[in-house]
Every structure is written in C-alpha cells, then in structure tokens.
C-alpha positions as a Python dict, from the first residue, in 0.01 Angstrom:
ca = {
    (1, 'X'): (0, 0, 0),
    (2, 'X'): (377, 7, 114),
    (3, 'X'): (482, -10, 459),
    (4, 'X'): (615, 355, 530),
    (5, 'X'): (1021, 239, 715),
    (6, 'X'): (1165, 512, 877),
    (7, 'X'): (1558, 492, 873),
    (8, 'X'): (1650, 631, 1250),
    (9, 'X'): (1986, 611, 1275),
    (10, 'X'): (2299, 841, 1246),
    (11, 'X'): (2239, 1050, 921),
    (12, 'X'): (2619, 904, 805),
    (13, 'X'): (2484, 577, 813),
    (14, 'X'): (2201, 630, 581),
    (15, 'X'): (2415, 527, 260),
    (16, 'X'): (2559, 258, 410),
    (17, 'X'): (2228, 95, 488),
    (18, 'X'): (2030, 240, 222),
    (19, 'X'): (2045, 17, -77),
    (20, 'X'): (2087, -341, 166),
    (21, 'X'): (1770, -283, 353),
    (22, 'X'): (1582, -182, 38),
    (23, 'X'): (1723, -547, -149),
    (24, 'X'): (1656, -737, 160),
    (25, 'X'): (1287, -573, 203),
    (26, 'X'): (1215, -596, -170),
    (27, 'X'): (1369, -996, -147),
    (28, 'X'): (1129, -1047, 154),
    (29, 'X'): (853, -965, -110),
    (30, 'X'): (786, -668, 147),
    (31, 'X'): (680, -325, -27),
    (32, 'X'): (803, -59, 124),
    (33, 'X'): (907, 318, 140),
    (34, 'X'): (1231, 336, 317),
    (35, 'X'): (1314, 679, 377),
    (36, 'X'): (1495, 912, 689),
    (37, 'X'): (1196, 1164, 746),
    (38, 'X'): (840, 1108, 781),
    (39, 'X'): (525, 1247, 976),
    (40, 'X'): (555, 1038, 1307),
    (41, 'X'): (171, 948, 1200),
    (42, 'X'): (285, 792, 917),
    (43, 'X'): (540, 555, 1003),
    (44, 'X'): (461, 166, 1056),
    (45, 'X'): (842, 80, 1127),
    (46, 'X'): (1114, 214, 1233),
    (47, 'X'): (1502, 92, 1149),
    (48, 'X'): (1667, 223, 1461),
    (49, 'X'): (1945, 271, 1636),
    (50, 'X'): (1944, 419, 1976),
    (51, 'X'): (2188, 707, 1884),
    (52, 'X'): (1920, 858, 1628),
    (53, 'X'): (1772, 1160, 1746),
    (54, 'X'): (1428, 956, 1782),
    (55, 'X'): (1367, 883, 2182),
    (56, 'X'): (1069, 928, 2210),
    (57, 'X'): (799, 724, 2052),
    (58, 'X'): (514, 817, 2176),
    (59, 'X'): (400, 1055, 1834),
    (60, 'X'): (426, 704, 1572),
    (61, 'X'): (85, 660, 1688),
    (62, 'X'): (65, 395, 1387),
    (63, 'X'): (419, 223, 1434),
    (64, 'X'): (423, -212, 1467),
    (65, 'X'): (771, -252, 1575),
    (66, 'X'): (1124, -167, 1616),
    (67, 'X'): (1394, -322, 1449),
    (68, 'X'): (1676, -230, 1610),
    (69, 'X'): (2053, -194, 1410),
    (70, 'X'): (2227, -268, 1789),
    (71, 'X'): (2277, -636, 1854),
    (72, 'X'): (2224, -542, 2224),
    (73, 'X'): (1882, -392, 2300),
    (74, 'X'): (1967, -321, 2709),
    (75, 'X'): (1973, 61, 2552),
    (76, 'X'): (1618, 77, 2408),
    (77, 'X'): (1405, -194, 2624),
    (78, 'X'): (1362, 49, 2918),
    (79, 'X'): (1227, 314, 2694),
    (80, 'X'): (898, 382, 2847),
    (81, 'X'): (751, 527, 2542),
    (82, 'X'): (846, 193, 2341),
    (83, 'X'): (435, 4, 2304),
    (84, 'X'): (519, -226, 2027),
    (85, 'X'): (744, -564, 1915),
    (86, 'X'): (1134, -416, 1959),
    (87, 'X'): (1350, -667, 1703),
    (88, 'X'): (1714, -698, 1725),
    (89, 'X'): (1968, -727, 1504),
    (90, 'X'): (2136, -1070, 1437),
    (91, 'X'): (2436, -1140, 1244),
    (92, 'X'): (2651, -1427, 1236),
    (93, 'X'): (2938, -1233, 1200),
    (94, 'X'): (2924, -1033, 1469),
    (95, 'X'): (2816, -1367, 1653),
    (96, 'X'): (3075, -1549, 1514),
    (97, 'X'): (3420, -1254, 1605),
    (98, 'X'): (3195, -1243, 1983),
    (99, 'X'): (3277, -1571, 2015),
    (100, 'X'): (3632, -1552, 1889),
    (101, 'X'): (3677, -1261, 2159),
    (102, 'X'): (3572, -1417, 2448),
    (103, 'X'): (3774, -1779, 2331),
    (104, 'X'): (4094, -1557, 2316),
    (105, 'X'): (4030, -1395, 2644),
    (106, 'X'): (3953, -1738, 2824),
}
C-alpha cells in the first residue's frame, strides 16, 4: 500500500516540485501517492512549507512526520498541534551560497 504524501506548500510551487519528489520517492524504492489534497485522515506525510494553508495538524490523525521544504524550521517547531518527527530540508547548495554569504560579509 502507498504512503498517501500530501504536497502543502504554495499551490505555484506544486509543478516545480512535482515530478523531483516523485523521482526521488520512487529512487528511494518508496511507493507513494504524492498529491495536493487529501482527507486529513488519510495522509501519512506531509511535504510542507509553513506558508501552505495547513497550520493546524491536529485532523492528520494518521500523519508520521513532517518534512519540511524550509531549511530553517524556527517557523514550524513551536506549532503546538505538530505530535510527530518534523524533517528539514538540507541542501548543499543552499549550504554551500550560506557559507559564501557570511565569508563575504566577514
């Protein structure tokens, strides 16, 4: 049975992440249904960003974690409804121009 991922993030995003998250999920050997709308009882993940229009998370009664699209999570952690594993994203680009920022600004 697929994991049911709900996409929660601007709905202008949604193409631009669409097909990358299904390759990397598929190349993970992870089976899943990646899609923007689902019953809240339904969904076991949920792609986020903290601009979506989800806030509160109290209805994905069977949700396992939160991956969230941010590299900072200081704008989801104090969520109260938030009950399960809260991921965040890493990239080494965005690691990589951080560090280039803060050298030039040194």
């Amino acid at each position: 049975m697929p994991a049911n991922v709900l996409f929660a993030a601007r709905p202008d995003r949604w193409e631009t992440y669409r097909a990358p998250l299904a390759r990397a999920l598929a190349a993970a050997g992870v089976a899943a249904e990646l899609r923007t709308e689902f019953a809240p009882e339904e969904v076991d993940y949920i792609v986020y960003a903290p601009n979506s229009r989800v806030q509160d998370f109290t209805p994905y009664t069977r949700l396992k974690a939160v991956l969230n699209l941010w590299a900072g999570v200081e704008n989801v952690v104090g969520n109260d409804s938030l009950h399960v594993p809260l991921a965040r994203m890493v990239d080494h680009g965005l690691t990589q121009g951080m560090v280039e920022w803060v050298t030039g600004h040194v």
